[in-house]
N, C-alpha and C positions, 0 to 999 in steps of 0.2 A: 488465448485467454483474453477476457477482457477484461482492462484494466484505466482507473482513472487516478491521474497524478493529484495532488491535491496542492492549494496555489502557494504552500512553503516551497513547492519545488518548481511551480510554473512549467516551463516547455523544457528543463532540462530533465535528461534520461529520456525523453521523448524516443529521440533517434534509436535509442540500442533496444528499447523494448520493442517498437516499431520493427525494425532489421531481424529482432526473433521471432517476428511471428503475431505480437501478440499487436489487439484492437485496443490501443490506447484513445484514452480522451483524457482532457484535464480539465479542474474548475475555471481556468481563462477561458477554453473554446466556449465551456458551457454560459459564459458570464454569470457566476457562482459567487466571484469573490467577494470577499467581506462576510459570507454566507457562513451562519452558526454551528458547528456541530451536525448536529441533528439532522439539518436541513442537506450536509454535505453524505450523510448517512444514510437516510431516507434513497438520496439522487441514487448513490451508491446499487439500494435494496433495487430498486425499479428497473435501475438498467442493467441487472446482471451485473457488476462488475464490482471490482476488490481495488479498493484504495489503497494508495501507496504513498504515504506520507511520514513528514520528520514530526509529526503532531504526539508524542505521547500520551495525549490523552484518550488515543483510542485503542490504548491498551486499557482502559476500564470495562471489562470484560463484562460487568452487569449492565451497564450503562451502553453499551456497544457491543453487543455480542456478537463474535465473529459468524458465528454460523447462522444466521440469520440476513446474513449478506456474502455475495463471492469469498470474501476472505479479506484483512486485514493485514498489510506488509507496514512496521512500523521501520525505515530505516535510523539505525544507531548509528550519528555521527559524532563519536568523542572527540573532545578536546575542541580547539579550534574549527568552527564549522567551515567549512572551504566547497567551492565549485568542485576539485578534484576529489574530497572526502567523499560526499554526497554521487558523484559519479560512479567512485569505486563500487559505493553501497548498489548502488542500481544496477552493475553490473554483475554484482555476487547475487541480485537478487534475478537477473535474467539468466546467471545460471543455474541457479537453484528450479529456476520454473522448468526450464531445458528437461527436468528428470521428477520431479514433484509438483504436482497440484498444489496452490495454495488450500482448496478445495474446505470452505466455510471455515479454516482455520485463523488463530494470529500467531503472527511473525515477527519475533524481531531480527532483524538482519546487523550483523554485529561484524567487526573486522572477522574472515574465515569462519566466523559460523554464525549458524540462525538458531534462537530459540524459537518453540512452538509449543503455545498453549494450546492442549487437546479439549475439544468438546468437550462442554459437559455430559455427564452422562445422564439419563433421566433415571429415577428412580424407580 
């Protein structure tokens, strides 16, 4: 799968996505950063690929709709943010790929599980 880290997480989780398989990139390689929303959204739609960021605010599902791009992985890191939190999170989250498509959905990745907002439906 291809996936781009977005620059709250920089080149960490690089390695273990990489090692499963998947076509990582991040907002550093791309020289992105400081880069608004949108603009990190857009990169996303073009190049195929599902962003994986600590960014909550791409959980606004009208405003960033996951299915208009690879998919949306928001990781959930409570309490104390830590290099080791954020690791664990990208590694529930490369096992989760291991068996499920992110596939135009969003994700949150949360200690032992992920919620998943379902497409909407068209009417």
């Amino acid at each position: 799968m291809k996936l781009k880290l977005d620059e709250n997480l920089g080149e960490l989780g690089r390695d273990v996505l990489t090692a499963a398989g998947h076509d990582v990139s991040t907002v550093a390689m791309q020289r992105m950063s400081g880069s608004h929303d949108v603009a990190l959204y857009e990169a996303c739609r073009a190049e195929g690929r599902a962003l994986i960021t600590l960014d909550r605010d791409f959980g606004e599902v009208l405003r960033f709709p996951p299915e208009d791009i690879a998919g949306i992985a928001i990781l959930d890191c409570r309490g104390r943010l830590s290099r080791n939190t954020i690791l664990a999170r990208i590694k529930e989250l490369a096992v989760l790929l291991e068996v499920h498509a992110i596939d135009r959905q969003l994700w949150i990745v949360e200690p032992s599980r992920v919620r998943v907002h379902e497409r909407r439906k068209p009417r």
